[in-house]
N, C-alpha and C positions, 0 to 999 in steps of 0.2 A: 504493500500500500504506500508505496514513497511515490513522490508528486507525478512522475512518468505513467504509473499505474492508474492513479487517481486520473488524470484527463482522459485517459484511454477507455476508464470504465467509464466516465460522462460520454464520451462519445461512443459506445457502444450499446450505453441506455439510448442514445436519442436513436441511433439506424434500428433498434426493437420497435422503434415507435410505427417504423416503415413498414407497410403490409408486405407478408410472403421473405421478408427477409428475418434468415436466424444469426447470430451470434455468437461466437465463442471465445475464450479470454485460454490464451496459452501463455505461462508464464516460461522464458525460457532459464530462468534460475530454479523450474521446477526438475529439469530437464538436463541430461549428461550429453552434451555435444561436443564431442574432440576437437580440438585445432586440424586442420588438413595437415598430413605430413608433407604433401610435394611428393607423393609414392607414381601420381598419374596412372593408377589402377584402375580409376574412372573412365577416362581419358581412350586408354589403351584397349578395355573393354567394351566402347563405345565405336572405334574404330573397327573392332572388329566385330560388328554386328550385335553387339550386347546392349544391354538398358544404359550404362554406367554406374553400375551399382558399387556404391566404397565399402570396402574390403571392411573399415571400421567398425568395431560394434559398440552400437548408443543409442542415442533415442533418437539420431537423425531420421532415421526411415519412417518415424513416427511424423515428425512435423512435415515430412518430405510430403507425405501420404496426404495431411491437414490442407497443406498449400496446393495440390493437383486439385482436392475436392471445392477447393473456397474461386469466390467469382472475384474478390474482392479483399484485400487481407491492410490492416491500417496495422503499424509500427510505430511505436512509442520506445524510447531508450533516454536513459542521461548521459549526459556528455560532463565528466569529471575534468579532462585536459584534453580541452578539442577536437577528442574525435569520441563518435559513440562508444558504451561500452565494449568490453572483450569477448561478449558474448554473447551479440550481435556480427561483432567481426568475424569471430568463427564460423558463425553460421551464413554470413556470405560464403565469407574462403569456400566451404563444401559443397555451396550450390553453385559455385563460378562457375566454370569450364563445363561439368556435367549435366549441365544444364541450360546450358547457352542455346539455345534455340536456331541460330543460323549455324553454328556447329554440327547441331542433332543432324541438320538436313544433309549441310556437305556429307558427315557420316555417312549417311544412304548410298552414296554414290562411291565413298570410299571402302564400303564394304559391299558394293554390287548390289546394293538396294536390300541388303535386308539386316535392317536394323532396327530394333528392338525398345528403341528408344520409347517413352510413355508419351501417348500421343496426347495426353492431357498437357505437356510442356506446353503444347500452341494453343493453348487456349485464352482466349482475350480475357484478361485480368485489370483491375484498378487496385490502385497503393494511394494511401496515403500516411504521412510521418509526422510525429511528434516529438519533436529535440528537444529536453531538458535540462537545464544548468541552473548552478547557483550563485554563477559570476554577476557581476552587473551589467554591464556589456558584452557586446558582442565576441572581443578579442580571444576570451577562451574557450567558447562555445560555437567559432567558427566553421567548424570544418564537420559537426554532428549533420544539419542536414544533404548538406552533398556528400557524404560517405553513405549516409541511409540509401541515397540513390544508388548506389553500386550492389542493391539487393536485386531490385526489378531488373537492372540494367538486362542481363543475358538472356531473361524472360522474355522480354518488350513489353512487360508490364509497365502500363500509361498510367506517369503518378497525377495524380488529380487535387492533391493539395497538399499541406505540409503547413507544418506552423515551429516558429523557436519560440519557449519560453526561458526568460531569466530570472532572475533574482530570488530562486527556489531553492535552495542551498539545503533547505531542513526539510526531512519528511513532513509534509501536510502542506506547509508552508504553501500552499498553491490555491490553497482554498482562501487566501488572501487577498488574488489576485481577480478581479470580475473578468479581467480585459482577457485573460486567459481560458474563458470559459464562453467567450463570442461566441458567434454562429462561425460552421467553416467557411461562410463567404466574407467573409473580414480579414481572416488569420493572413491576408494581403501576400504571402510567400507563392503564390501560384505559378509552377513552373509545367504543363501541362508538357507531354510528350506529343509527337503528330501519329 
């Protein structure tokens, strides 16, 4: 429940409010997700006709499975020194390359068309992110929302809005703030993809 959670669960109550649409809250400090080692297991079994499945065992293939099923998936992290947590970053790193979308395809062709790849990877998705810090300015909480974006990036998931907030240093502390708690057409960060 520290301030990253807190906005995430306000905006997860308000999209319940949406007919036909469900919900779900993944904490991933619930969750054992390894650092990528650089093995290119993925990689190598994708070139050769395979899913890319990482050699690893953890709960990636859990949230792996969460993200092919969702149309839609919003990211909340704090940004302690500029960039989002560790574990966020992790969880890019293992969806980079095996997961890259224009990748999967050349694969096709690099293994004579028959690859394995989860054809849920192409499926049109929306992202949106919530960068949190306890700086007062911007200088140390710079670099959370553009590193968020290197989640969608290999997907081509189209991020649809994004917000930073600051001066939340303390758990709760957020509930302090009104301006943080706008509608998402205010949070003014909109960087839409085409």
């Amino acid at each position: 429940m520290g301030n990253g959670e807190i906005l995430l669960r306000e905006a997860l109550m308000a999209a319940d409010q949406v007919p036909e649409v469900e919900t779900e809250l993944i904490r991933l400090q619930d969750l054992e997700i390894k650092p990528c080692t650089g093995c290119i297991a993925c990689v190598k079994n994708i070139v050769q006709g395979g899913a890319g499945n990482c050699p690893q065992k953890d709960d990636f293939a859990f949230f792996e499975e969460k993200f092919y099923q969702c149309d839609a998936i919003l990211i909340s992290t704090p940004v302690y020194i500029m960039t989002p947590s560790g574990n966020f970053r992790n969880l890019c790193d293992r969806f980079g390359p095996s997961h890259d979308a224009a990748f999967a395809e050349y694969a096709k062709v690099m293994s004579g068309g028959n690859n394995k790849s989860d054809q849920r990877l192409f499926k049109h998705r929306i992202a949106g992110f919530i960068s949190v810090g306890g700086a007062p300015v911007n200088n140390w909480t710079s670099m959370g929302l553009p590193l968020m974006n290197l989640f969608p990036f290999p997907m081509n998931v189209q991020v649809l809005d994004q917000m930073q907030v600051l001066r939340v240093g303390e758990s709760g502390q957020v509930l302090f703030q009104d301006t943080a708690f706008a509608a998402p057409q205010s949070w003014g960060r909109t960087s839409p993809r085409p």
